[in-house]
Kinemage of the C-alpha trace (Angstrom):
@kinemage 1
@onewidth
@group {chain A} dominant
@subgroup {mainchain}
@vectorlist {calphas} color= white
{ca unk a 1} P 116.586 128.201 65.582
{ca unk a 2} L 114.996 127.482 61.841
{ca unk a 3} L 111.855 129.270 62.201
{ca unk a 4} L 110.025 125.937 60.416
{ca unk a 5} L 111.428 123.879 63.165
{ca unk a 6} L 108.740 121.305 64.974
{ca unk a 7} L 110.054 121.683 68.930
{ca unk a 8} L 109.056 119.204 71.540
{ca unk a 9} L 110.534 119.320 75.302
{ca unk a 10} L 111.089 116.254 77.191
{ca unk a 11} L 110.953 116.088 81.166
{ca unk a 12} L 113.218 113.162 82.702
{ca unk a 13} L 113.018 111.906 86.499
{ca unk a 14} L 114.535 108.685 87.876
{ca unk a 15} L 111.522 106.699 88.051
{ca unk a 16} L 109.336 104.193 89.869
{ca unk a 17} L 107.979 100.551 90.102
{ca unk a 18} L 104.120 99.609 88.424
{ca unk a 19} L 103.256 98.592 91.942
{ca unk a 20} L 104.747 98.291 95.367
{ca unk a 21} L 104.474 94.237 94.687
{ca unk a 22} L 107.578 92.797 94.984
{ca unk a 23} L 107.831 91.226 91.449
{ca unk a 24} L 107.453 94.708 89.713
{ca unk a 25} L 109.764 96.388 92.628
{ca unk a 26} L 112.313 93.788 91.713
{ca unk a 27} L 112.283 94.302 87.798
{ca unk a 28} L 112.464 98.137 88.949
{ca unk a 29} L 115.604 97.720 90.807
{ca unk a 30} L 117.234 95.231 88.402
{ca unk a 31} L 117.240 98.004 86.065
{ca unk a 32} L 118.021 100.654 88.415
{ca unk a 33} L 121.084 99.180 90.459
{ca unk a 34} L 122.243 97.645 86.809
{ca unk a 35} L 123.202 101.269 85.326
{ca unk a 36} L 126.802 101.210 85.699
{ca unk a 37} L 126.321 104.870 86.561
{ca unk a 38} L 125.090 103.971 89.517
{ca unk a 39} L 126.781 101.409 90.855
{ca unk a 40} L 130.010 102.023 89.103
{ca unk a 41} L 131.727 99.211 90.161
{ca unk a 42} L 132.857 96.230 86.691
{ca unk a 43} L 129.628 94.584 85.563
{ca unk a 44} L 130.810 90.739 86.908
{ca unk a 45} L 130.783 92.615 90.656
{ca unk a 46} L 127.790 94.258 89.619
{ca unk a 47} L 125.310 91.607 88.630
{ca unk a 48} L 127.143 89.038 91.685
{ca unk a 49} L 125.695 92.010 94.094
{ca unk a 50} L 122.829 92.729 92.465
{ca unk a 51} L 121.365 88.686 91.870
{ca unk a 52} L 123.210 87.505 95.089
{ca unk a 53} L 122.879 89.962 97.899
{ca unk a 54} L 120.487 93.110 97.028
{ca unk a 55} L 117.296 91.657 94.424
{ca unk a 56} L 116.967 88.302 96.429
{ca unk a 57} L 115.943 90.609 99.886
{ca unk a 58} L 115.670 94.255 99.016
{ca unk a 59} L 112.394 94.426 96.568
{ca unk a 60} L 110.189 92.825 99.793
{ca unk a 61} L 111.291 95.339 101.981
{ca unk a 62} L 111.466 98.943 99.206
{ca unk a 63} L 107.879 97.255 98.452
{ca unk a 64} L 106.465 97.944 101.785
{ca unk a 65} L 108.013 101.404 101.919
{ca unk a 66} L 106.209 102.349 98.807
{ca unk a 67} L 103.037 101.139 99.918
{ca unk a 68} L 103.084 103.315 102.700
{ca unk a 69} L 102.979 105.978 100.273
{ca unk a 70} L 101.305 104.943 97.070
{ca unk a 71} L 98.481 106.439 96.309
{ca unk a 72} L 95.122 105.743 94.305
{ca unk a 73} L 96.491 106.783 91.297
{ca unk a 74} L 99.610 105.414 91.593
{ca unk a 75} L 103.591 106.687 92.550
{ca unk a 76} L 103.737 109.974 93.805
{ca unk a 77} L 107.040 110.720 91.337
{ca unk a 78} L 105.294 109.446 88.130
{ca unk a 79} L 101.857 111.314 88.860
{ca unk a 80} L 103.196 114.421 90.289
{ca unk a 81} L 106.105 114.075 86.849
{ca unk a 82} L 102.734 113.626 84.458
{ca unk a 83} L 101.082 116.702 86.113
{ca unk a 84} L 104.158 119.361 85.725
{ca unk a 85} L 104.335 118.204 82.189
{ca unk a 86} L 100.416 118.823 81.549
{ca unk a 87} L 100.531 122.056 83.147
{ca unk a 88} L 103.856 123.116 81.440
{ca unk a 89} L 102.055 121.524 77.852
{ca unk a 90} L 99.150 124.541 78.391
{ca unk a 91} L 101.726 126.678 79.200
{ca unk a 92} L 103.853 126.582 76.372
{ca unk a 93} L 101.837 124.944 73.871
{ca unk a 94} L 104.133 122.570 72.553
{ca unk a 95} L 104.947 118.905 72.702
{ca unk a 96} L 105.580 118.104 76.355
{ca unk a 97} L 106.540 114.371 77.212
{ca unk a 98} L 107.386 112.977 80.940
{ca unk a 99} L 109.819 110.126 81.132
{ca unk a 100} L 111.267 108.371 83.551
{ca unk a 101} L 115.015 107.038 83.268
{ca unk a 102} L 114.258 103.719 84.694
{ca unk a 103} L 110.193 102.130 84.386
{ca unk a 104} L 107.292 103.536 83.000
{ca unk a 105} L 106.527 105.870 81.315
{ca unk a 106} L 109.866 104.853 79.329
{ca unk a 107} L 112.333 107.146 77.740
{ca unk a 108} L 111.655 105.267 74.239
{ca unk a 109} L 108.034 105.575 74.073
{ca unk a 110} L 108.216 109.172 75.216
{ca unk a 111} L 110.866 109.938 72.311
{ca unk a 112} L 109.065 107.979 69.898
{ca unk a 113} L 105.638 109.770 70.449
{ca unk a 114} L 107.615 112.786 69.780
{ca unk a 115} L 109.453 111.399 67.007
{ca unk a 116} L 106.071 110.483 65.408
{ca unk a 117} L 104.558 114.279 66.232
{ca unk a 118} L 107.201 115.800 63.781
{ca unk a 119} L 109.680 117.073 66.763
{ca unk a 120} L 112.733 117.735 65.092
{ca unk a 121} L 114.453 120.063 67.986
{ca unk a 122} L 114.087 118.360 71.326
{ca unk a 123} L 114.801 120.223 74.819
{ca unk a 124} L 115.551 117.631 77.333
{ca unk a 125} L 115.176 118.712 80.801
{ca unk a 126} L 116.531 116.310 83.540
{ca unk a 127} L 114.243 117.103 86.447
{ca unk a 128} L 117.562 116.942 89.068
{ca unk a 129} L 119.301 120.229 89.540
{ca unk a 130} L 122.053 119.043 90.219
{ca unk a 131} L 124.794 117.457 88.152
{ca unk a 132} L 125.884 113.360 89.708
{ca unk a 133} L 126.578 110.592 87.242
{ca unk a 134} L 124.192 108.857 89.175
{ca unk a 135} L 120.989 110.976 88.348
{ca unk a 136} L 121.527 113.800 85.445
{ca unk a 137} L 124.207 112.402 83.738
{ca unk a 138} L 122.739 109.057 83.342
{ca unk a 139} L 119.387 110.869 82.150
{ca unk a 140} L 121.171 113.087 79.585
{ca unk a 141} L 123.260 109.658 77.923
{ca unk a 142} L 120.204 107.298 77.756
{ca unk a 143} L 118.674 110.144 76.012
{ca unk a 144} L 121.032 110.913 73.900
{ca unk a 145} L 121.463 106.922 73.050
{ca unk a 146} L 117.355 106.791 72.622
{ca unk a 147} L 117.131 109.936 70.625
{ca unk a 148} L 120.185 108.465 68.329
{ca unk a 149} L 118.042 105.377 67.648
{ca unk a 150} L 114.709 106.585 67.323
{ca unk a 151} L 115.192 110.106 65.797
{ca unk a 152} L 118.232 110.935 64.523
{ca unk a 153} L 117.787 113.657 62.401
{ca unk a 154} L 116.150 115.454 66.338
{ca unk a 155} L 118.358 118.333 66.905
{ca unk a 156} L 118.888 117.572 71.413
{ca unk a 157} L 119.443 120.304 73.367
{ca unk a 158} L 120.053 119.698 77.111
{ca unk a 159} L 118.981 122.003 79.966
{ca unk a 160} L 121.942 122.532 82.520
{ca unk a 161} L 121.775 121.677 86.403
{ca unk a 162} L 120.262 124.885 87.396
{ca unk a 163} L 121.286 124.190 91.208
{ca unk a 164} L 121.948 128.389 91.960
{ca unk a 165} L 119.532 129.335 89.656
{ca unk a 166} L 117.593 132.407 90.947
{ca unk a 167} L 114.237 131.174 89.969
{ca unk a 168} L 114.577 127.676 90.911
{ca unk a 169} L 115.645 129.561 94.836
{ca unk a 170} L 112.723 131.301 94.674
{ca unk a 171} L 110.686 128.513 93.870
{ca unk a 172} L 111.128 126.621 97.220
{ca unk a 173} L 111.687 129.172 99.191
{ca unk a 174} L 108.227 129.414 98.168
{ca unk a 175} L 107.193 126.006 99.472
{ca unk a 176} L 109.368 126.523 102.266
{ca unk a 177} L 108.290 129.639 103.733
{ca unk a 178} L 105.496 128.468 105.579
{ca unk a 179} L 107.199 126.490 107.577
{ca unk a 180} L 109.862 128.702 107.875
{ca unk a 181} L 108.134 131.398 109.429
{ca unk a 182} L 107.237 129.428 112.538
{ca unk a 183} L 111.196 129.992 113.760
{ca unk a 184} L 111.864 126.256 113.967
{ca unk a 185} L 115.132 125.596 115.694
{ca unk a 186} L 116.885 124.147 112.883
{ca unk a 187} L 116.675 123.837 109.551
{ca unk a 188} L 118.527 120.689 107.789
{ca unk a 189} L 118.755 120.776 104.124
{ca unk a 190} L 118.983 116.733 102.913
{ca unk a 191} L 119.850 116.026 99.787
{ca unk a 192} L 120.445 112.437 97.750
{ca unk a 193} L 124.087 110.937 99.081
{ca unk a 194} L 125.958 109.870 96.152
{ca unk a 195} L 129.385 107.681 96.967
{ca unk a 196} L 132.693 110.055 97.209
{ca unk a 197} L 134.318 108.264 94.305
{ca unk a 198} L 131.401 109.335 92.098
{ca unk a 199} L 132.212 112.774 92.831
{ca unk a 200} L 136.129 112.074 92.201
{ca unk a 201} L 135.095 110.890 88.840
{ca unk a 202} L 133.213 113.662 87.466
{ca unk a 203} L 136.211 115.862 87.959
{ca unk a 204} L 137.977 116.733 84.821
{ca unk a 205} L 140.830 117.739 86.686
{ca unk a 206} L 141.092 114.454 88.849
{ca unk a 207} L 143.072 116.410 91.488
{ca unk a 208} L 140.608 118.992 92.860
{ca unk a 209} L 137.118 117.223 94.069
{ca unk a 210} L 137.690 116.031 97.828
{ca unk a 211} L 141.302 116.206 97.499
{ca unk a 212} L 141.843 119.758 97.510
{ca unk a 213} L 141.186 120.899 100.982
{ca unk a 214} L 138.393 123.041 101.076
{ca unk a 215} L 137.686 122.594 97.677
{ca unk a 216} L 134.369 123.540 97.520
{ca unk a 217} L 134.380 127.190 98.549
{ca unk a 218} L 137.194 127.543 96.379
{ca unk a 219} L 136.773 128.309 92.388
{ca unk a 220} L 137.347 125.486 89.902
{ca unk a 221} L 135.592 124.612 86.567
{ca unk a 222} L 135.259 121.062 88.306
{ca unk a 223} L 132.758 122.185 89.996
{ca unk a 224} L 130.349 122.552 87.020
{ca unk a 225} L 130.345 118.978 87.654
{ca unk a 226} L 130.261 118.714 91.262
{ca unk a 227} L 127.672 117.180 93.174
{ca unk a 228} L 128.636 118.241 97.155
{ca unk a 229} L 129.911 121.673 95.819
{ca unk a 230} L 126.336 122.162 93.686
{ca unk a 231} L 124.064 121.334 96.673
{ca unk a 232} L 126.525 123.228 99.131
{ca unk a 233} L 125.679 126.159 96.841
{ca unk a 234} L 121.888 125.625 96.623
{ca unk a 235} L 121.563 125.559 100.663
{ca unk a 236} L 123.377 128.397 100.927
{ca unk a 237} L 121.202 130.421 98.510
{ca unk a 238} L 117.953 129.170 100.231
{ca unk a 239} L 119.516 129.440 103.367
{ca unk a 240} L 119.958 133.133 102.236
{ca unk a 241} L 117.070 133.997 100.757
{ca unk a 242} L 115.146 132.837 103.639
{ca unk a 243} L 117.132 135.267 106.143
{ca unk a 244} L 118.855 131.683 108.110
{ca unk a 245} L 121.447 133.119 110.407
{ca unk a 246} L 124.666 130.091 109.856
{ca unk a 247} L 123.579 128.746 113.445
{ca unk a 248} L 120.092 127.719 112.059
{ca unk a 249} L 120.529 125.189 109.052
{ca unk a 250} L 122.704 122.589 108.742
{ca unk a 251} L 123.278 119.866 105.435
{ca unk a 252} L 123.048 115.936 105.519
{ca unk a 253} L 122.854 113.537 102.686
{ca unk a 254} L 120.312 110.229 102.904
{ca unk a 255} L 119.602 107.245 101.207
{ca unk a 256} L 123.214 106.127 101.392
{ca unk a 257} L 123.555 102.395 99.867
{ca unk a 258} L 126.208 100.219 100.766
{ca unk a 259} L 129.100 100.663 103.009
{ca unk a 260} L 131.854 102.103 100.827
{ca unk a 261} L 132.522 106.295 101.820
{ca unk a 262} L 129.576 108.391 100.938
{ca unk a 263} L 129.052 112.442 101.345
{ca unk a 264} L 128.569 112.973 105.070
{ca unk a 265} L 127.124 113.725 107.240
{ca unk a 266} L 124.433 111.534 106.995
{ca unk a 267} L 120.570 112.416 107.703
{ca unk a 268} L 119.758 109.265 109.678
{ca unk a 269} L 122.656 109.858 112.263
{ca unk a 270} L 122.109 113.706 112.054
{ca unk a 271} L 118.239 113.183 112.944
{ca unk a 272} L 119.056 110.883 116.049
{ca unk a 273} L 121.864 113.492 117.224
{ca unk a 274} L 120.052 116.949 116.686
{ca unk a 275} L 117.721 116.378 119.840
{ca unk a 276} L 120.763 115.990 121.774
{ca unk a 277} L 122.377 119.342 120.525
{ca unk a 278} L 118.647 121.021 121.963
{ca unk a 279} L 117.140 120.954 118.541
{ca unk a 280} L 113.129 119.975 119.724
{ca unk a 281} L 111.484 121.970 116.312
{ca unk a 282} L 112.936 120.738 113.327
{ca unk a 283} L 111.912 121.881 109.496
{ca unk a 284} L 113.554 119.700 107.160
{ca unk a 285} L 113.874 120.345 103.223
{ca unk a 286} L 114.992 117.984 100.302
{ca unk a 287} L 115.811 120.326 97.169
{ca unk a 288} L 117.755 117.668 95.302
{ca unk a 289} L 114.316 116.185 94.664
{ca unk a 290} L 111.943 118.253 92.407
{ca unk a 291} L 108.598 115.094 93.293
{ca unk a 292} L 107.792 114.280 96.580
{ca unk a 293} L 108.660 110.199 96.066
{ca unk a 294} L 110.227 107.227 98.322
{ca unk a 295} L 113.198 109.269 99.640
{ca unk a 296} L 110.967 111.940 100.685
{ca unk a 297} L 107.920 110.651 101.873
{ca unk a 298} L 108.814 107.616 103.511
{ca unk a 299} L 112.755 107.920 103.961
{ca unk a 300} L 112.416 111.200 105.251
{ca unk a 301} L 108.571 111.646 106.415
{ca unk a 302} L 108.182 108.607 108.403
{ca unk a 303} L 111.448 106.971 109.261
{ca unk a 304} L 113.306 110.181 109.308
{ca unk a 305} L 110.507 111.681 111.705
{ca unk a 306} L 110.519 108.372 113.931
{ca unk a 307} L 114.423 108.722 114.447
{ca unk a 308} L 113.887 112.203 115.283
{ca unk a 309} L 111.086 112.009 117.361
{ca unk a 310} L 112.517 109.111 119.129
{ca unk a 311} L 115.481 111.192 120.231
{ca unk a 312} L 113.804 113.715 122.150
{ca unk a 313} L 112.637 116.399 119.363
{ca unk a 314} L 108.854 117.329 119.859
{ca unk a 315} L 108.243 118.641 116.248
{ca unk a 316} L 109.099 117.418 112.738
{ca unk a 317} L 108.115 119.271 109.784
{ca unk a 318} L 108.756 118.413 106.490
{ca unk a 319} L 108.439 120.880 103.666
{ca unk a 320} L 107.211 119.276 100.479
{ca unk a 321} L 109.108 119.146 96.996
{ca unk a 322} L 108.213 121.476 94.497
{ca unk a 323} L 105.610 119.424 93.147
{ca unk a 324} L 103.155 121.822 90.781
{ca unk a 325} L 103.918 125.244 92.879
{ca unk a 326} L 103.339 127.433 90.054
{ca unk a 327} L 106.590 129.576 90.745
{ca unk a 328} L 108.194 125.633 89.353
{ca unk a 329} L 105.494 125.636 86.364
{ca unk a 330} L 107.200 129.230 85.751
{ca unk a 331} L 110.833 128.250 86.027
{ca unk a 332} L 110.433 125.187 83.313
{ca unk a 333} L 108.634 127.128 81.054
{ca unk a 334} L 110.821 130.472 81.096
{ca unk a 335} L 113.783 127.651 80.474
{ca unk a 336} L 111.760 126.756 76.868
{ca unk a 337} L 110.523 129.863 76.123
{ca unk a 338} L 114.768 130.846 76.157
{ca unk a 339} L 115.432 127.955 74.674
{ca unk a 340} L 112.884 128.714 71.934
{ca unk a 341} L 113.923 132.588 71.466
């Protein structure tokens, strides 16, 4: 890299309402569920479901789920997202901006306020470690479509899912380990469902992602695209690294929307079934999200502890997200510092 280069990193999550009142959940979701990435269905079907069946009912009922876990300073994702970029900023002593793909604080302003500090070479970062249309890959093409209009002459580099990534392992087994060590019964790895046909359509090949049987122990350069084989691969390695015989952890996928197929098994039927299987001391972890946010804290902390609970279990603990654990701080900024070498 030209030595007289003016580098600037920018950190991308998915994003949050202003409030949990149901007019700003609403705008929130009307851009969310509108990013054909998401729901990837034509645009006509899209905006029918979104304006007929989903934004007339759903932003009442998401905004009392986020108020049961806002805080005084606001959503847990944004302000935990603003704090990993301050503490990475004295780290590496660059331009750091936080953004998220859908709300505030908006991918534009954060690329213009870079734009305007001289960055020339830009390090995006998508804060999901895993690679789904539906999360990374819609964070790296806004970007690149923002970056095209407001700086063009910005060299973009983008930071790869870093699902199997030693470092990011370490880093929760870090926040893991306490609970861990108190030889729970089970531990269930839950990560973001996505639909199957998402995963279909990141495959290159179109012939090997859940159609192949097996296909994810198996090698294929799909799979550099593959959600269910990427977070397969990141349970295994924590499941690893934290000494889990195969017996003791098992892998679900939550906050399914809709009814068309989605990756199974899914958390909310796994959490009312484990009691049953003689599972009373569950620890449950969420690496696909890097911010403790909606999916985690209510999703999975209340509703997911209520179904388990409710079962029969007698203990429920839930690990939080990386957050600021400083072995996180360490990973992001040993990613710059290579990028910058």
């Amino acid at each position: 890299m030209n030595e007289s280069a003016t580098r600037g990193v920018l950190l991308v999550n998915v994003g949050s309402p202003d409030s949990p009142e149901p007019g700003d959940v609403r705008r929130y979701l009307a851009e969310f569920l509108d990013d054909p990435r998401v729901i990837d269905i034509p645009a006509v079907w899209r905006k029918l479901l979104l304006h007929l069946f989903i934004l007339p009912f759903r932003p009442r009922r998401s905004g009392e789920a986020y108020r049961k876990i806002w805080t005084d300073e606001g959503s847990p994702l944004v302000v935990t997202s603003a704090q990993v970029a301050d503490l990475l900023r004295a780290r590496v002593e660059i331009p750091v901006e936080v953004a998220m793909r859908y709300g505030r604080p908006s991918l534009s302003s954060a690329v213009q306020a870079l734009v305007e500090g001289g960055v020339d070479h830009l390090l995006l970062i998508p804060l999901f470690p895993h690679y789904a249309m539906s999360s990374y890959e819609t964070a790296v093409e806004r970007t690149r479509e923002v970056v095209a209009e407001l700086g063009p002459e910005v060299d973009l580099h983008v930071q790869p899912p870093f699902y199997d990534d030693p470092a990011y392992i370490e880093a929760l087994y870090a926040v893991a380990r306490p609970a861990l060590e108190t030889g729970p019964d089970r531990v269930l790895f839950s990560f973001h469902g996505v639909p199957e046909r998402q995963v279909r359509k990141t495959d290159p090949s179109g012939a090997f992602c859940l159609q192949v049987e097996g296909c994810c122990d198996l090698t294929h350069a799909a799979q550099a695209f593959c959600y269910r084989h990427q977070v397969l691969a990141t349970a295994s390695a924590l499941a690893a690294r934290a000494g889990l015989a195969p017996q003791q952890w098992s892998v679900a996928f939550q906050s399914r929307l809709g009814r068309t197929p989605w990756l199974g098994p899914f958390a909310a039927e796994v959490l009312r079934d484990l009691p049953g299987e003689g599972v009373r001391d569950l620890v449950v972890v969420c690496p696909s999200f890097v911010a403790d946010c909606l999916e985690t804290l209510e999703e999975m902390g209340i509703r997911g502890r209520e179904a388990f609970l409710g079962a029969g279990g007698e203990r429920f603990t839930l690990v939080p997200c990386l957050n600021t654990e400083p072995r996180w701080i360490a990973f992001l900024e040993n990613r710059v510092r290579a990028w910058m070498a």
